[in-house]
C-alpha positions in Angstrom: -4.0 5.0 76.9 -5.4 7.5 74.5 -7.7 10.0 74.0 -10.8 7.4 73.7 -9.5 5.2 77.0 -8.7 2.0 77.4 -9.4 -1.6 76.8 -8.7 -4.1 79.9 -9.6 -7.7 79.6 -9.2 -10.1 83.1 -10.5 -14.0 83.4 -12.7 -13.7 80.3 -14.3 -10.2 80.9 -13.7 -6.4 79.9 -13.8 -3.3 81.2 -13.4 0.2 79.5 -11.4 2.9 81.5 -11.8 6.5 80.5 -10.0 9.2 82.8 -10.9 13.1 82.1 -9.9 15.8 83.2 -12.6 18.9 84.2 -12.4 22.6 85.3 -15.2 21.9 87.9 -15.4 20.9 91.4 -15.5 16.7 92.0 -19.0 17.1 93.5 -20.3 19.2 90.5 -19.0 16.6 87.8 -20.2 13.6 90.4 -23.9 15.0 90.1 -23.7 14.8 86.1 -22.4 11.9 85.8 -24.5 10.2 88.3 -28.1 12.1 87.9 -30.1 10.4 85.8 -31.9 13.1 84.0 -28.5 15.0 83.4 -26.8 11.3 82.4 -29.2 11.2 79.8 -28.0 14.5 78.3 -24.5 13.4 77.4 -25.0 9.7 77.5 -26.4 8.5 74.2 -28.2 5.4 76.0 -30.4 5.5 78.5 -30.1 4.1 81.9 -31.9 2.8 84.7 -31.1 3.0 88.6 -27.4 3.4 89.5 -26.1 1.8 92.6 -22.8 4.1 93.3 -21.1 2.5 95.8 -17.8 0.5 94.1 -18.9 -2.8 92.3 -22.1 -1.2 92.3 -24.2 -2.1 89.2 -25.6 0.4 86.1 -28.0 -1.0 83.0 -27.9 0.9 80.4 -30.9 0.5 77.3 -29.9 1.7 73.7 -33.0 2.2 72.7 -33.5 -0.7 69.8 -33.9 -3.6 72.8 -30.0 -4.1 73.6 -29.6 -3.7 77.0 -26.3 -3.6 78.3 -25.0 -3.7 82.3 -22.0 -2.6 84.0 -20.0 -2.2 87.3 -18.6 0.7 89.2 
């Protein structure tokens, strides 16, 4: 791993894994990353509703009609 994360490829499909480090509380950090009016002020692409439980799906929209999706 380095500072950017890491690459992880499995039956055809890849996933990007960033771990960081933050000197605030879990449930602080959680609301950031997982509000989406706060998202959108660290997040260069916007993002639609999240579904946070574990598999749960995000889309994210980069603003020139690419539209991406991912999985928590």
């Amino acid at each position: 791993m380095n500072e950017y994360g890491t690459l992880h490829e499995s039956n055809g499909r890849y996933a990007l894994r960033f771990v960081r480090s933050f000197h605030h509380n879990p449930e602080d950090v959680f609301l950031v990353i997982t509000n989406p009016s706060s998202f959108a002020q660290w997040y260069p692409f916007a993002t639609g509703e999240m579904d946070l439980r574990l598999g749960g799906r995000v889309a994210f929209d980069d603003g020139e009609g690419t539209t991406y999706e991912g999985a928590l």
